[in-house]
C-alpha positions in Angstrom: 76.1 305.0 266.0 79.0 306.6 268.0 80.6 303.8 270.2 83.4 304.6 272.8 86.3 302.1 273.8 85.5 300.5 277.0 82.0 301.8 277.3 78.9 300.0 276.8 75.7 301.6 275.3 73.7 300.9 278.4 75.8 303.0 280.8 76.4 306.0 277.6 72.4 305.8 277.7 72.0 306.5 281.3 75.3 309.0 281.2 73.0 311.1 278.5 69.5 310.8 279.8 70.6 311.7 284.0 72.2 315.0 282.1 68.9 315.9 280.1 67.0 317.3 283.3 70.1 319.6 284.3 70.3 320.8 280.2 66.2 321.3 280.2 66.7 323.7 283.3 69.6 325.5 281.5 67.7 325.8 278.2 64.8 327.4 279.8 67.0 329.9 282.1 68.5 330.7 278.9 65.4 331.4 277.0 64.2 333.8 279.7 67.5 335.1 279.7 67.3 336.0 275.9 63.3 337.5 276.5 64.5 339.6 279.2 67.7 341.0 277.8 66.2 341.7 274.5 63.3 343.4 272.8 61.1 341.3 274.3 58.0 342.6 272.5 59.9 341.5 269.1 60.0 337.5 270.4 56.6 337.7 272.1 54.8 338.6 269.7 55.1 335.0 268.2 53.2 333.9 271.0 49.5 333.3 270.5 47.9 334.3 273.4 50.2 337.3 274.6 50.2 338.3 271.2 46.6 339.5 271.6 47.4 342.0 274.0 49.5 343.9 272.4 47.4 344.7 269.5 46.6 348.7 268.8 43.5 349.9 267.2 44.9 351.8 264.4 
């Protein structure tokens, strides 16, 4: 366990967990980001359900 000088692990806990909403909303912008930017056919085609649209009848 990482322990800082000074700091208790109640108040690192609650340091850490009030950030994780904030890091959540950045990680998803991000991953849209990546989708949009990109060949976006290429990552969605690892998604189940949108997957099945894209099919072509050879």
């Amino acid at each position: 366990m990482i322990s800082y000088v000074g700091c208790s692990a109640g108040l690192l806990k609650s340091v850490v967990f009030s950030g994780a909403p904030t890091l959540a909303v950045w990680g998803g912008a991000g991953g849209l980001a990546l989708v949009h930017f990109t060949d976006w056919r290429l990552i969605l085609d690892f998604v189940p359900y949108i997957n099945g649209k894209f099919k072509t009848e050879d």
